[in-house]
C-alpha angles and dihedrals in degrees: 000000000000146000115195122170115194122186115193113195121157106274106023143044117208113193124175125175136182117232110224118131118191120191115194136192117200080336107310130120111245113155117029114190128184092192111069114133110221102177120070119183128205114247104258092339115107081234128113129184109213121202129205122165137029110021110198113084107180098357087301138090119293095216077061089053088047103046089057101048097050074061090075111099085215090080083048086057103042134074118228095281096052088042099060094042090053082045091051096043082054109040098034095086089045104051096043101056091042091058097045093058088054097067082201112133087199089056112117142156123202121185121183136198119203142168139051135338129255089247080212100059114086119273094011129167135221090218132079113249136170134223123189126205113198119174124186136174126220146156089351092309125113122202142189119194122192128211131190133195135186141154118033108336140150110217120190118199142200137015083305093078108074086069105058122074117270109281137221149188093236096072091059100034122113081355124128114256093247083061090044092054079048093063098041084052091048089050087054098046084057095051093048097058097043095097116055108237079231097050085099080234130096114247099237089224120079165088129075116342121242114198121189114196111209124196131157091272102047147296138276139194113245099168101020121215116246091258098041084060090055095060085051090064 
């Protein structure tokens, strides 16, 4: 239900989302939404959660569950390492309660942290790196994977990106940053037009994009999510 490209270089951290949310029912579709916010920075730190996969945490949404918990001044403190095993610690209950009342062996939840460390956290690290958390329940086994990322690096994630081409650092490194958001856009108009309007089923990429920039010093919208606008207002 999500297409997320995230590209790491030294000094910067270009994340862009979709924002469809699909909510099924024995199989079925039975909810389609154009207005999910997937990128969740942390409040004056250069640091973002990303979020791809089932979307009710407590019988809420899970953009509600999110937007309290980059509230805690712990993320502020940590680097990405410490982040995402504070993330973990919080969301590991949740999500695995959640996916084992689904009885859905498709069923998954992936939650990312990414940016740049806290220099005054131990072991931190001038570089922007990434870690993923994906957890999945199946034949009575539930699972968390984690993923990390560092250097130059382009990282696709959710089920959107196995319908994009293959993609690779070389296309973002020593480019300016206008050529970089290109390629991101060209990854997402594949993925668009992946799924016929006529196939009978949603195309699990959609709706309006949402881009975080990330440097040493902070983060900024550069294309706002639908409910970050709204606090604008």
């Amino acid at each position: 239900m999500t297409l997320i490209v995230t590209t790491l270089r030294p000094n910067e951290v270009l994340i862009t989302a979709d924002s469809r949310s699909i909510t099924r029912e024995a199989g079925q579709v039975v909810a389609l939404r154009d207005d999910q916010q997937k990128i969740f920075p942390i409040p004056q730190r250069p640091l973002a959660i990303l979020h791809h996969g089932e979307n009710r945490f407590e019988n809420r949404p899970v953009t509600d569950w999110l937007n309290e918990i980059t509230q805690d001044a712990r993320f502020a403190a940590s680097s990405v390492e410490q982040a995402t095993d504070l993330l973990r610690q919080l969301a590991y209950p949740i999500v695995r309660a959640r996916l084992k009342s689904l009885l859905d062996s498709l069923a998954g939840c992936g939650l990312c942290v990414v940016g740049f460390d806290n220099l005054a956290a131990q072991n931190s690290n001038r570089n922007p790196r990434m870690t993923e958390l994906f957890w999945s329940f199946s034949a009575g086994i539930f699972r968390c994977e984690e993923r990390r990322f560092s250097g130059v690096c382009v990282i696709p994630s959710g089920d959107g990106q196995t319908q994009i081409e293959p993609v690779s650092w070389k296309q973002i490194h020593q480019q300016p940053l206008p050529a970089v958001q290109q390629y991101q856009q060209r990854l997402f108009d594949q993925a668009a037009s992946a799924v016929p309007p006529d196939a009978g089923v949603p195309n699990s990429v959609g709706g309006p994009l949402q881009q975080l920039l990330i440097s040493p010093n902070g983060w900024e919208w550069t294309l706002p999510p639908a409910s970050a606008m709204q606090q604008l207002l």
